[in-house]
VOVOBA-553567 format. One record per residue (C-alpha): residue in one letter; x, y negated, z negated. Coordinates in steps of 0.05 Angstrom, whole numbers, plus 5000, padded with zeros to 4 digits. Layout:
residues N
AXYZ...
//
This chain:
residues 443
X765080426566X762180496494X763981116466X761581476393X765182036358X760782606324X764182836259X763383496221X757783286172X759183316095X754483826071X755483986001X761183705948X764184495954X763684496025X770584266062X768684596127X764284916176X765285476232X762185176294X757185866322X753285536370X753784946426X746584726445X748984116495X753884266539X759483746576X755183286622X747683346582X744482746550X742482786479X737182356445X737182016383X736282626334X737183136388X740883826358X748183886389X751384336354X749684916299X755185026252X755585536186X758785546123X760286136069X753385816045X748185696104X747985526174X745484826197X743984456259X748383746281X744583256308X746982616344X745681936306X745581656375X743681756449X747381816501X751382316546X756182886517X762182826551X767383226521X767483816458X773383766413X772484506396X769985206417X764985626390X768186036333X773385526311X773185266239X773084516231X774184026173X768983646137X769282926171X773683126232X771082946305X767783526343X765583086409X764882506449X758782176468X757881576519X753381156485X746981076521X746180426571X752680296581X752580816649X749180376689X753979796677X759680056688X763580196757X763580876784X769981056772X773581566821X773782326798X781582306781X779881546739X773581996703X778382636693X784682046660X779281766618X777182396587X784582636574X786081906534X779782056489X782382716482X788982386457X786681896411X780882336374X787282916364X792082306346X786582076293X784682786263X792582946257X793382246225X788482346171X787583086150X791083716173X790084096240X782684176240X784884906272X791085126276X793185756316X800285996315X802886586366X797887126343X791786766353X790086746279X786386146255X786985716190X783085266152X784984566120X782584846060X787285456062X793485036097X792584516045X794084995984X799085446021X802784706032X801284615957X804285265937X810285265980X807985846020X811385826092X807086026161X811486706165X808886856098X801886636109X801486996176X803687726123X796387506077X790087926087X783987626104X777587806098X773887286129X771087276206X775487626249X781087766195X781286976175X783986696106X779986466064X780486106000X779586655956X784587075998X790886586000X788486375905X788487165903X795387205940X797886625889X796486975833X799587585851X805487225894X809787205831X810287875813X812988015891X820487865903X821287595975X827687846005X828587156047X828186865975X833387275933X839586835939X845787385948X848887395884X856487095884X860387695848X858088435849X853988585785X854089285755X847489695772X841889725719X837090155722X829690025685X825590625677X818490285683X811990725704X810190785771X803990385787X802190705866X798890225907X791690285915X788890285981X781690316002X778590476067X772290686084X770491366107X769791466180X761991536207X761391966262X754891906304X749092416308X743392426364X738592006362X743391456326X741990696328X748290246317X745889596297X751089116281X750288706223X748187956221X752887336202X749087246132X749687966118X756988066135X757987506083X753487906032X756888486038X764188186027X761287795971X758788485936X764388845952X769988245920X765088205859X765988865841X774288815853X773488205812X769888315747X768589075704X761489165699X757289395649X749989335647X745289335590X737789445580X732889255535X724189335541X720388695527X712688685507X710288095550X702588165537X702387485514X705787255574X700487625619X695487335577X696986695580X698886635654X691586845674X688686395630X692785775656X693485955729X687585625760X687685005714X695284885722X693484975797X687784415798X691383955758X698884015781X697984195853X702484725845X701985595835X705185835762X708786535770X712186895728X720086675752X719385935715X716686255652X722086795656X727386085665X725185815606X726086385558X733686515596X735185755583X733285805506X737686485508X743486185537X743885535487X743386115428X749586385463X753585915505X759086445522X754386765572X755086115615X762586155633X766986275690X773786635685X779186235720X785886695713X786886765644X782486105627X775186225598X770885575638X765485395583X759985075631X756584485602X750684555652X745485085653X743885165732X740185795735X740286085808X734886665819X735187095882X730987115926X729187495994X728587276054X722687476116X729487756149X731488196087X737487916067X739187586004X739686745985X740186525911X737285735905X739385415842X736185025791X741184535771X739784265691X734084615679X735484585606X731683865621X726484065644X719484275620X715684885651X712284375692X718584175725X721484845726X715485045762X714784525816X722284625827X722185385836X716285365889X720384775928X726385195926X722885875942X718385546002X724985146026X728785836023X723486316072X723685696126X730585716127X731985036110X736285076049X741884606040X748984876017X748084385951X741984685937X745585445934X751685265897X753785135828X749985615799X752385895729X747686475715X742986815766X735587095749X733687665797X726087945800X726488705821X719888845805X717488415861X718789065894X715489515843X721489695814X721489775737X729589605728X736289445763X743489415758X744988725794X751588525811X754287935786X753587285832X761687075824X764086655798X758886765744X759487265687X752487615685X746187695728X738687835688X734388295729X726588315708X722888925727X716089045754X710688985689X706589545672X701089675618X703290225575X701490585509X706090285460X706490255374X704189615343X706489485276X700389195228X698889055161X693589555160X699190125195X702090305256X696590295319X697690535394X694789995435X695389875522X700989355527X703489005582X711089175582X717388995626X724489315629X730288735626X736988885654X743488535640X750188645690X756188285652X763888135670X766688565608X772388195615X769887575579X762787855549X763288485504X757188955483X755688615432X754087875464X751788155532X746088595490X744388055437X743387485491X738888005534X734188235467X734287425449X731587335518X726487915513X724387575441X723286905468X718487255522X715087715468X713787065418X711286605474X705386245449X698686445477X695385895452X699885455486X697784815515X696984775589
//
């Protein structure tokens, strides 16, 4: 009997395991080559398994809801042909069969990684990911079992247990204070009281006529990250107005000959890119992660802008190095990403490693924002809807009013790592790149 093990697939080089949601072949069914057996999700996307092979599923390592490892088995399938060849075996000879499998896939998982899921007495699950740095940091299963977690169904997750870390050393563990050998005089430190801060959320109480819907996967995981980005990083947001008539201009010039010749629509969002790319090389400090008390000076600009999707949450695609490219590239890449994004078929490589994020409220007529910061980035550029307004040009013959086409540009920054002063001169470098762009420029 010929026998193939399906693996948790590697899906991204941040991605060190998934949280099976969904069997779609149960014990007994026969898969074709190709054929979807599983859908799994990550903190990034949710994907769909197929089998390499054909054949007949005859056993699942793991139930709906657990979290598996990158690489670890998840089932058993009897290769295809082999059925047919073989001896019917007797039900208890079947049954002894399955149970060996069993054995050996466990034996090989515990062999080469960590548990895949590990559940101790109150039914709370673990990660390798998380048991892997509370092994690394000396942090016992008692102790792990006493960390928060915000994840699905009160889980760990990585930022939980790095969060615990950080604070672990100001805590003094009773089970760690060693008894002291001879009685030591009292001494008492008078040091401010710092009362714990706890946070709940007000209680809703239902009227007539209420609907309680409850909230999808993609938007729980929006919501927590929101919530820890604002626990994370001090905001501050600044504004500036940019005259983008030459952008306007430009654009409706170029649009149908870019179009005929490049096979591709030009918006706005690419040209936008370009001018945040030339702003960020001006001032690298805006493209840095905080990392404890370290300052992470990115060498790659991988500009992730937001976008919506048709069932109104939020995904942010990123455009890795698109300091290389040219506005022909940037465009070609933004349509993929945005057309890849509203059929659902984003990879978790393609949404991660973003440094800075772009976001276009004025998509929804909107004329500014107040973003929040996509962690672990330092600042988030909101554009806002363009509108032709009276405005003062400065001439040689005087001040004139002419109609302008004008556009509010918001900047949210972590003010623990960008002050005033570099989060408002990046955003009015940015808004002078857009106000100088050439509209003579070559298409």
């Amino acid at each position: 009997m010929s026998e193939f093990q399906l693996v948790m697939p590697k899906m991204g080089e941040s991605i060190a395991e998934a949280t099976i949601i969904r069997w779609v072949k149960n014990e007994g069914d026969m898969i074709a080559v190709d054929e979807t057996v599983l859908e799994i999700a990550t903190d990034k996307v949710d994907s769909e398994v197929p089998s390499p092979k054909a054949g007949k599923l005859i056993k699942r390592l793991f139930n709906e809801g657990d979290v598996v490892a990158v690489g670890a088995p998840i089932a058993v399938i009897q290769l295809e042909g082999n059925t047919a060849a073989a001896t019917p075996a007797a039900p208890a000879e079947v049954k002894q069969a399955v149970v060996e499998v069993e054995k050996t896939v466990t034996a090989a998982v515990q062999h080469t990684q960590p548990a895949a899921v590990v559940q101790n007495n109150g039914n709370r699950f673990y990660s390798p990911l998380v048991l892997s740095i509370a092994r690394e940091e000396n942090i016992g299963m008692a102790e792990l079992e006493n960390i928060p977690g915000t994840g699905s169904e009160g889980r760990v997750t990585k930022r939980d247990i790095l969060a615990y870390v950080q604070t672990r050393g100001n805590v003094v563990s009773p089970a760690a204070s060693a008894p002291a050998a001879t009685p030591q005089p009292e001494v008492k430190v008078s040091t401010p009281a710092t009362p714990a801060v706890s946070v709940s959320a007000p209680k809703v109480n239902l009227m007539p006529g209420d609907e309680i819907m409850e909230m999808d996967r993609m938007r729980k995981l929006i919501a927590d990250h929101m919530v820890m980005s604002k626990q994370v990083s001090p905001h501050v947001t600044s504004f500036v107005e940019a005259d983008v008539t030459n952008m306007v201009l430009w654009r409706d010039k170029a649009k149908k000959v870019f179009e005929k010749r490049e096979g591709e629509k030009i918006t706005f969002t690419p040209m936008f890119i370009e001018c945040v790319v030339k702003a960020i090389k001006d001032y690298p400090m805006i493209n840095v992660s905080v990392d404890g008390q370290n300052i992470i000076k990115r060498k790659s600009i991988n500009v992730g802008m937001a976008a919506a999707l048709p069932s109104g949450n939020l995904i942010v695609p990123v455009i890795k190095n698109a300091d290389n490219m040219n506005l022909i590239g940037l465009t070609k890449n933004v349509n993929e990403l945005a057309n890849r994004a509203r059929a659902n078929k984003l990879s978790p490589d393609e949404i991660s490693g973003g440094t800075f994020t772009l976001t276009n409220v004025g998509g929804f007529g909107n004329i500014m924002g107040t973003p929040i910061i996509n962690q672990p980035q330092v600042a988030i550029m909101a554009t806002g809807s363009i509108k032709k307004k009276p405005a003062v040009i400065e001439t040689e013959m005087g001040d004139v009013i002419a109609i302008r086409h004008m556009m509010f540009l918001s900047l949210s920054y972590d003010h623990r790592v960008v002050d005033g002063s570099l989060g408002g001169s990046f955003l009015r470098r940015v808004a002078d790149y857009m106000e100088a762009w050439d509209v003579n420029r070559e298409i």
